[in-house]
C-alpha positions, 0 to 999 in steps of 0.5 A: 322959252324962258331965259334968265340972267343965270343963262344969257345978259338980259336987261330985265330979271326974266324975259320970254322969248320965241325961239320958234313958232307957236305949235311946232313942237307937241306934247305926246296924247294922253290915253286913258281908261277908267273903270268902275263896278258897282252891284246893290244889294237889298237886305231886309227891304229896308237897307241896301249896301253897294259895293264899289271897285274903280280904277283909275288909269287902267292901262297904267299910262305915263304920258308927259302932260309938261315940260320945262321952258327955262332955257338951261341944262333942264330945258325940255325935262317932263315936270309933270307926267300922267298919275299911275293906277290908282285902285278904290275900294268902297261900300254905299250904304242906304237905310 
């Protein structure tokens, strides 16, 4: 935890402190499936083409991947939670 001069008398700027021992509290698992379809083609014997569709995140999780440490009124806020779904499209060409 963090604590600043905003939130206590300190004697330096910042200072860390524990407040409790190490791995008392944890983060929920993060779960997660990515898919992706490919399928070639050939034209001709020369070319080949490959479409492509993945995704990303399928199950469309938002686990917490972070929290804040400041000591304050946003102690224990998420600042940084999983991505949403995420779809791309493409086509691999070989000639």
């Amino acid at each position: 935890m963090l604590v600043s001069s905003a939130t206590a008398v300190l004697t330096r700027v910042t200072q860390t402190i524990a407040v409790g021992p190490r791995g008392s509290t944890r983060l929920p698992g993060v779960n997660m499936v990515d898919l992706s379809l490919r399928k070639s083609f050939n034209a001709g014997g020369r070319y080949a083409f490959e479409p492509v569709f993945d995704v990303f995140n399928l199950t469309n999780g938002s686990a917490i991947r972070a929290r804040s440490t400041q000591l304050g009124p946003s102690y224990g806020a998420a600042s940084d939670v999983q991505r949403g779904r995420m779809i791309k499209l493409g086509v691999n060409v070989r000639f």
